[in-house]
C-alpha positions in Angstrom: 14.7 22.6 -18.3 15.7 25.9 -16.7 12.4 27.4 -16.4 11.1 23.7 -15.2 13.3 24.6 -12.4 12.5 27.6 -12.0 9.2 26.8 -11.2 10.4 23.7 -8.7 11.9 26.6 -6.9 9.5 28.7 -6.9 6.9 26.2 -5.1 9.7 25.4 -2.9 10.3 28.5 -2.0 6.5 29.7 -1.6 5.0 31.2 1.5 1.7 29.6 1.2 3.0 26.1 0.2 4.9 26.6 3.5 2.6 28.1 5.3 -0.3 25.0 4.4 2.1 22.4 5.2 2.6 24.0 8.3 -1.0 24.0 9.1 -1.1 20.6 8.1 1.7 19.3 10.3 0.6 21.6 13.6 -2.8 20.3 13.0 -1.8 16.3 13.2 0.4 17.7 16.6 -2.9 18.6 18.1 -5.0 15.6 16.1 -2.2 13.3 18.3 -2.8 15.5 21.9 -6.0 15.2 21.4 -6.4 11.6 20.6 -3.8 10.6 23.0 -5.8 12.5 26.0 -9.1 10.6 24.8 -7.1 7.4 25.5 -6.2 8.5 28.4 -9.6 9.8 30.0 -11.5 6.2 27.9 -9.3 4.3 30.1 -9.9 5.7 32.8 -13.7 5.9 32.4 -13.7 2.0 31.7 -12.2 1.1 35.3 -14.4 3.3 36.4 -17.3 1.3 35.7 -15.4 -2.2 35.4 -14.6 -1.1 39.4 -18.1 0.3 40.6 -19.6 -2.7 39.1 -17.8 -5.1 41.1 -18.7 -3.6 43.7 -22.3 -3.9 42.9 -23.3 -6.3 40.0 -27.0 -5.1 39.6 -26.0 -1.7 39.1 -25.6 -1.3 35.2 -29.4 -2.3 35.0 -30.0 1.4 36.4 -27.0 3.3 35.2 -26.2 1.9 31.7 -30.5 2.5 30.3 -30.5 5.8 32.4 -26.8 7.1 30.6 -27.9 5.9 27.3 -31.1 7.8 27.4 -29.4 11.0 28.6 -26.6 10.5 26.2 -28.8 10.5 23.4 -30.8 13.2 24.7 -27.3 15.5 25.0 -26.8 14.2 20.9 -30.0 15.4 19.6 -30.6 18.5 21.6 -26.9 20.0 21.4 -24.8 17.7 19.2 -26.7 16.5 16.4 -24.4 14.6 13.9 -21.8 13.2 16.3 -24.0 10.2 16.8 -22.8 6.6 15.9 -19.2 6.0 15.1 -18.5 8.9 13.4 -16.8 7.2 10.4 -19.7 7.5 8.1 -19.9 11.2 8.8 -16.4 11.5 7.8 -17.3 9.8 4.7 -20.0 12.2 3.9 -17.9 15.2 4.9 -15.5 14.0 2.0 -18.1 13.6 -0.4 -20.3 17.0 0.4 -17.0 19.7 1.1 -18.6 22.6 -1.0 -22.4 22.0 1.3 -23.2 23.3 4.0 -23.6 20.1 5.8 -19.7 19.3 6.1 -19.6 22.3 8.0 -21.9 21.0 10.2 -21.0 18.0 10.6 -16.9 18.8 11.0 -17.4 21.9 13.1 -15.5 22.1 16.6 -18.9 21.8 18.8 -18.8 18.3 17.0 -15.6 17.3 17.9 -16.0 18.7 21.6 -19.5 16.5 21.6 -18.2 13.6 20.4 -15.3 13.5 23.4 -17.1 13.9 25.7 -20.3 11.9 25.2 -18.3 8.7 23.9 -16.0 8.8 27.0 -19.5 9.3 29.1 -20.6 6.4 27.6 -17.5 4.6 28.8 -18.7 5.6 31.9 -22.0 3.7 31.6 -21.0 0.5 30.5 -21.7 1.2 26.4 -19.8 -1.3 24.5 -18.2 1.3 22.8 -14.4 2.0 20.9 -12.8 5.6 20.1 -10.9 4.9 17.2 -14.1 5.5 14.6 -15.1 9.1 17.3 -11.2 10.2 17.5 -11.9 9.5 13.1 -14.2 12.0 13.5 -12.3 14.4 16.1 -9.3 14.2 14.0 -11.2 15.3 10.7 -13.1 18.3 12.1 -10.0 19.0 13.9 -7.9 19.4 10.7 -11.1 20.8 8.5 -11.8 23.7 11.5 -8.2 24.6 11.5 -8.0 24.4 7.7 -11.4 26.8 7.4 -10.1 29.5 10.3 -6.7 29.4 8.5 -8.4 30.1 5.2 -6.4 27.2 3.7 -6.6 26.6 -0.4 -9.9 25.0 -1.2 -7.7 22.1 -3.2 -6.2 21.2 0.8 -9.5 21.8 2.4 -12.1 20.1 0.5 -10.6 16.9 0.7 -6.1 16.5 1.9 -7.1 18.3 5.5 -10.1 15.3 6.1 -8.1 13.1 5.2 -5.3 13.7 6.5 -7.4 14.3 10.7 -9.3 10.6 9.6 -6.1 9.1 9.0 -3.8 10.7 11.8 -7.0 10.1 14.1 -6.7 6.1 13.6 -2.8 6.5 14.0 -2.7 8.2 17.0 -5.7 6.1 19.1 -4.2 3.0 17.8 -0.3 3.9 18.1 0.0 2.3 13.9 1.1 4.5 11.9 1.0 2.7 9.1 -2.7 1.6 9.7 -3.3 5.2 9.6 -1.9 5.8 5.8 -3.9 3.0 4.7 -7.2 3.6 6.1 -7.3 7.2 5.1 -6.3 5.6 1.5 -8.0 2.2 1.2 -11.6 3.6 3.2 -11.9 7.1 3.3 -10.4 7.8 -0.3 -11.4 5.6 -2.8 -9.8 8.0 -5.7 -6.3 9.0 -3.6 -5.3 12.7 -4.4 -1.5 12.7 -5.0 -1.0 16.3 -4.5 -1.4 16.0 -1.0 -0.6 13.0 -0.4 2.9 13.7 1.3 1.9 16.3 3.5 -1.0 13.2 4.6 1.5 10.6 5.4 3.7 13.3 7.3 0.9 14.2 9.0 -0.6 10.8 10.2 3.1 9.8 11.4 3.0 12.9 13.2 0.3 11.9 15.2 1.4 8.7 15.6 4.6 10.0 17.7 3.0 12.7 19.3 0.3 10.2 20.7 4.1 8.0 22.0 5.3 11.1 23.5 2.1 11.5 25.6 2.1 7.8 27.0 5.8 8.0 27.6 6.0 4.5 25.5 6.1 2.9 22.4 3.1 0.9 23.7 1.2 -2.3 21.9 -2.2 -2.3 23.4 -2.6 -5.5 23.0 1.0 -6.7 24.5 3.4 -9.0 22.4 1.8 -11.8 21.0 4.2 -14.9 21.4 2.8 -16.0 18.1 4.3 -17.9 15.1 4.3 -19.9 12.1 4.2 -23.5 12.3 3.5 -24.6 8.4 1.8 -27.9 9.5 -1.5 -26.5 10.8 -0.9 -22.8 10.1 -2.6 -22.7 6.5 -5.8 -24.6 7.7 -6.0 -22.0 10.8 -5.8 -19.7 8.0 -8.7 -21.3 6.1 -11.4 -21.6 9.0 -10.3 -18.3 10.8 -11.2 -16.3 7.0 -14.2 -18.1 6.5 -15.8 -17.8 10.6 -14.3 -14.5 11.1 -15.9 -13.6 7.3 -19.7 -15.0 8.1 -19.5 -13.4 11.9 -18.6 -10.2 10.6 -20.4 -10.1 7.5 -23.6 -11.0 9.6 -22.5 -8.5 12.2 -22.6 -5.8 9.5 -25.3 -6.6 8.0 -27.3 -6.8 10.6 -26.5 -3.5 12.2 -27.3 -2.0 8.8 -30.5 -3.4 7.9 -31.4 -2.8 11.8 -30.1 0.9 11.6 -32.6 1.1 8.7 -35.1 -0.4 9.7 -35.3 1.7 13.5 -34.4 5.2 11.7 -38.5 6.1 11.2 -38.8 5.6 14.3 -35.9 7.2 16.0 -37.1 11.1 15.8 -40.1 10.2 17.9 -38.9 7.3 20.2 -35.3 8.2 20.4 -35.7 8.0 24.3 -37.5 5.0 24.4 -35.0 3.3 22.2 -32.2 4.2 24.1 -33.3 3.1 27.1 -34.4 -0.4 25.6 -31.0 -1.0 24.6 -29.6 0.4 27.6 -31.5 -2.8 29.3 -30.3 -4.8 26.9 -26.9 -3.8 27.2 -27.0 -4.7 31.3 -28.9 -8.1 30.4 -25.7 -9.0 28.4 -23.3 -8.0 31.1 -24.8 -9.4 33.9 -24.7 -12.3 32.1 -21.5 -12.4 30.7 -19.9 -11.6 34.5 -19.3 -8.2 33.3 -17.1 -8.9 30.4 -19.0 -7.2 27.3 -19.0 -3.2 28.8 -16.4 -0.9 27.4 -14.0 -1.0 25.1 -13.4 -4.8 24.9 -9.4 -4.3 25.3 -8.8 -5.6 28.5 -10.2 -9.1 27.8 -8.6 -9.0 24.3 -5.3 -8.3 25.3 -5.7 -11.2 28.3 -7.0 -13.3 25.1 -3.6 -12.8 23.0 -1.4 -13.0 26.1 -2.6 -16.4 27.5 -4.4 -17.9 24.7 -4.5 -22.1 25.1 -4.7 -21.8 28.8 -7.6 -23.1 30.9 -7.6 -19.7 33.1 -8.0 -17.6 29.8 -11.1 -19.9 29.0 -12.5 -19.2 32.5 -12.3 -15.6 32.4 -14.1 -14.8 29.6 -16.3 -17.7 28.4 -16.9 -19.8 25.4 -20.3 -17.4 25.0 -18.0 -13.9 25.3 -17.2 -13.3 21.4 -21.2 -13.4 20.8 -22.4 -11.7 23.9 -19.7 -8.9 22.9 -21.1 -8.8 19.3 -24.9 -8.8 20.8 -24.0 -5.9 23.1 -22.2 -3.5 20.2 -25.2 -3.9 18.0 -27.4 -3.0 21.1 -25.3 -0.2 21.8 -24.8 1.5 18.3 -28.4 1.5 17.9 -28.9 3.7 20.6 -27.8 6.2 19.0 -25.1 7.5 21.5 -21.3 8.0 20.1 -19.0 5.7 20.2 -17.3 3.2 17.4 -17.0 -0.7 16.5 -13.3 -0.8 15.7 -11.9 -2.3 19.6 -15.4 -4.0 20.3 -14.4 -6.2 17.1 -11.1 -6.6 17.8 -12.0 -8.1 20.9 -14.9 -10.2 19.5 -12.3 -11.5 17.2 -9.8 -11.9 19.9 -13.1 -14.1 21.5 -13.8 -15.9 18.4 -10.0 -17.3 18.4 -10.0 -18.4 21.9 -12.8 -20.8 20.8 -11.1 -21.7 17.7 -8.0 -22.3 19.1 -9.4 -25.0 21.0 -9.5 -27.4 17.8 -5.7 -27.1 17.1 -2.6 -27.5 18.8 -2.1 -25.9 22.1 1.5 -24.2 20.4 -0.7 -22.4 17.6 -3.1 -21.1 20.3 -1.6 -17.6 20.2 -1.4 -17.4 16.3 -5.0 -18.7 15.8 -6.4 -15.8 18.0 -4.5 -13.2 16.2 -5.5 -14.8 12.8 -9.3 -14.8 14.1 -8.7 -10.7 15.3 -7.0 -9.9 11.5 -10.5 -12.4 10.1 -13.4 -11.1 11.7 -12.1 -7.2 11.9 -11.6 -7.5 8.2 -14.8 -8.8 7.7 -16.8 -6.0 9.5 -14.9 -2.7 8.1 -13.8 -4.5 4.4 -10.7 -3.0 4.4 -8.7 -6.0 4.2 -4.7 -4.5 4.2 -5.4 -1.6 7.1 -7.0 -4.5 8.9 -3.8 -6.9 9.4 -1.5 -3.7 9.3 -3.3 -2.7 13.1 -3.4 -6.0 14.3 0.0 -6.3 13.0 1.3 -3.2 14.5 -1.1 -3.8 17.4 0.8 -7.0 18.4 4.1 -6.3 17.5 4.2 -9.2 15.0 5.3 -9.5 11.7 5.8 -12.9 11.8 2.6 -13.5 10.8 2.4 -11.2 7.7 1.5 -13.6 4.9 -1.2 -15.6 7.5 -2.6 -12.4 8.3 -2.7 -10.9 4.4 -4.2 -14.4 3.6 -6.8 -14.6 5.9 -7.9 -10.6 5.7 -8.6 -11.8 2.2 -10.8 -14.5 2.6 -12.5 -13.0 5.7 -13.3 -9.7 3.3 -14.5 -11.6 -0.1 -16.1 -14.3 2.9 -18.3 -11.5 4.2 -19.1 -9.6 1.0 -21.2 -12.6 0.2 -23.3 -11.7 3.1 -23.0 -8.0 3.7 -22.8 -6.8 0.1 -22.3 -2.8 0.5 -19.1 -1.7 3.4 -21.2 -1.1 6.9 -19.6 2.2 6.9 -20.8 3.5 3.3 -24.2 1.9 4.3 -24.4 3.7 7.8 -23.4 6.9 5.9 -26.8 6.7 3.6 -28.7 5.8 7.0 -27.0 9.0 8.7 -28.2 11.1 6.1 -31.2 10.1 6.0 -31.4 9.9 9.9 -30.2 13.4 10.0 -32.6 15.0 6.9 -35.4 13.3 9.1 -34.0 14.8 12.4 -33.3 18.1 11.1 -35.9 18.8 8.2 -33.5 22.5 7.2 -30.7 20.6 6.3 -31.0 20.0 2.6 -28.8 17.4 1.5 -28.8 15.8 -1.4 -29.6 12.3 -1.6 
């Protein structure tokens, strides 16, 4: 018993134990700066574009094939691996620590390229999120830091990547809590208890720090008036888990098997690609009335807030949830950064609106969030973090045991269509994109 505490007080009392958590902590400090400023500065480029395009309609068909192309261009030439979402690299990081390829893929060139070539593509109309890039950012963030500070190998090679994934979603979404469980139920399928506490310290220290820098304990999507009315409530459940599962299952498999099916073809054609789905992207926003560019929160946040109302109908179309999914397909496959979590949140946010219509104009509100919590689920298959952000997102709890309920059925729903999670899939296709890309990388299939 003695010498038991002994040693208790001995790791209490060590210099390194202190020293890694330390490292740990300062690095989710400047994980939640970071994040927080690439809020910021997304925002910003966003209405940017929303505003110059107001101003003149035709002019994404010129800027958004031209910024794709020269985005892309920037990614192969100078930042090769910070393509795509940035999620599957993370997930490959994890898996390869002792290769040479994490350190390629986690190094702080990467992190710098994926800032600034995902908020350029803000600029140009991609429909584009940063919570998969700030993923990314956070984890070679928290792996750099971790390598320069010559942290233990049992912290590096797998708490410090976990810990920057997970403060990373914390800090761009302001949910804490989503942050724990995506770094658990995604990015670690076997959890490692011995740093798990110094994790979950971390990811909540993002999560303030990113509060402190917006001076507010903000909900991006606003307070949804949502609630439970038992009468039609379940069968909202129901049909929102099954749509949302099928959309989102179809979304995901399609953007795999298209990823696939392009990646011969992208060393040669990268350019040409780009520039196709540049076009493609305008097509859909011109369109649409402008509605698809960007992140997708402005019109999902006017979805929750006024959901049931003719003028939220009018704003964004019956059409917007598929001419949103259309244009983050087309995007992604250009090969510039930039993620899928707020494009589906917003497609979902669509999806509801159009649901909605079928019940009650009192369960308007609690239909769209239940469609958000269905079809996200159904794309990522990560059914708890899921209705934990849209939870968190719109300050409801309410709505708990709907939202559990129909993240379930969305997931199991969309694993009959899309078999393998789109970010494990989109890993294989990265490495084998980037072996094919960069012939001296040896990694092993």
């Amino acid at each position: 018993m003695r010498r038991h505490i002994r040693r208790t007080k001995h790791r209490f009392f060590n210099r390194t134990t202190w020293r890694t958590h330390l490292i740990f902590w300062l690095g989710a400090i400047l994980v939640g700066v970071v994040a927080a400023s690439f809020a910021l500065l997304g925002e910003f480029a966003d209405h940017s574009f929303r505003e110059h395009i107001a101003a003149t309609p035709w002019l994404p068909f010129i800027v958004t094939p031209l910024g794709f192309v020269l985005i892309s261009w920037l990614t192969r030439r100078f930042f090769a691996g910070a393509e795509g979402s940035g999620i599957p690299q993370t997930l490959v990081a994890i898996e390869r620590t002792g290769e040479g390829l994490c350190k390629r893929l986690l190094s702080v060139r990467i992190a710098v390229g994926k800032f600034i070539l995902t908020v350029l593509g803000l600029f140009v109309g991609g429909s584009i999120g940063r919570e998969g890039p700030t993923v990314h950012i956070g984890a070679a963030i928290m792996y750099s830091i971790g390598r320069h500070m010559h942290v233990p190998a049992r912290y590096l090679e797998r708490g410090l990547i976990l810990t920057g994934g997970g403060a990373g979603v914390a800090a761009a979404f302001n949910t804490p809590l989503a942050g724990i469980m995506f770094a658990i139920e995604e990015m670690a399928r076997s959890f490692d208890r011995r740093n798990s506490t110094m994790m979950l310290i971390g990811v909540v220290l993002a999560g303030m720090v990113a509060i402190v820098v917006h001076q507010d304990n903000y909900n991006y999507y606003g307070t949804s008036p949502a609630d439970l009315d038992f009468g039609f409530v379940w069968l909202a459940v129901l049909v929102c888990g099954v749509v949302g599962g099928v959309l989102g299952g179809g979304f995901s498999q399609i953007l795999i098997s298209a990823s696939s099916w392009l990646r011969p073809f992208m060393p040669a054609h990268a350019i040409k690609i780009a520039f196709a789905c540049g076009l493609i992207v305008a097509f859909l926003g011109f369109i649409s009335g402008g509605v698809i560019y960007g992140t997708g929160y402005i019109e999902a946040k006017q979805i929750v807030s006024c959901a049931g109302t003719e003028a939220c109908a009018a704003e964004v179309g019956v059409f917007y949830p598929l001419l949103k999914i259309l244009a983050t397909i087309a995007t992604y496959l250009s090969g510039i950064p930039g993620g899928i979590f707020a494009p589906s949140l917003a497609s979902g946010a669509g999806l509801g609106a159009n649901i909605a219509a079928y019940f009650p104009i009192e369960l308007a509100s609690t239909i769209v969030v239940l469609a958000m919590v269905g079809y996200f689920s159904a794309v990522v298959q990560t059914p708890i973090t899921a209705f934990i952000i849209v939870m968190e997102m719109t300050d409801n709890q309410d709505l708990v045991l709907a939202m559990m309920a129909t993240s379930l059925i969305a997931t199991g729903t969309s694993k009959l269509i899309c078999k393998k999670s789109i970010y494990f899939a989109l890993a294989e296709n990265f490495l084998a994109n980037l072996k094919a890309i960069e012939p001296d990388i040896k990694a092993k299939s």
